[in-house]
C-alpha positions, 0 to 999 in steps of 0.5 A: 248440667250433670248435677241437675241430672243427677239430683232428678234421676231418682225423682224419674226413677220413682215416677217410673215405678209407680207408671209401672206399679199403675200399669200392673193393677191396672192390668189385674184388674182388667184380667179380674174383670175378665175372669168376672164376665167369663169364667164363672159359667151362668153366674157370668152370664148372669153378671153380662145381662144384669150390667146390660140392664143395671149399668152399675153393675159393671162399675160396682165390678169394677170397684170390687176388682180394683179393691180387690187387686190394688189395696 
C-alpha cells in the first residue's frame, strides 16, 4: 500500500500542476477577453456589436487571446 502510494504521488503531483498550469491560461485568457471587449473604448464597442453580427469574431478572439497567453 505505501509503495503504491509512493510510486504514484509524483504522477498525482504532475497532474496537479498542469490542473493548475490549465486553470491559470485559462484564467488569462479570460481577463484578455475582457480587456478585448471593455478597455479599448470604441474599438471594444466595435469588437461587442461586430461579434453580435459576425460570431466568429468572438472566437477569432478568443484564438488570439489564447495564443496570445498560453504559447
Amino acid at each position: 500500500m505505501l509503495l503504491t502510494f509512493l510510486s504514484e504521488s509524483p504522477r498525482k503531483f504532475a497532474i496537479f500542476g498542469l490542473r493548475r498550469k490549465i486553470l491559470a491560461d485559462f484564467h488569462a485568457t479570460a481577463n484578455c477577453l475582457v480587456d478585448a471587449y471593455s478597455n479599448h473604448g470604441w474599438v471594444s464597442v466595435w469588437a461587442f456589436v461586430q461579434t453580435a453580427f459576425i460570431p466568429a469574431t468572438g472566437v477569432a478572439l478568443a484564438a488570439a487571446c489564447a495564443a496570445n497567453e498560453c504559447l
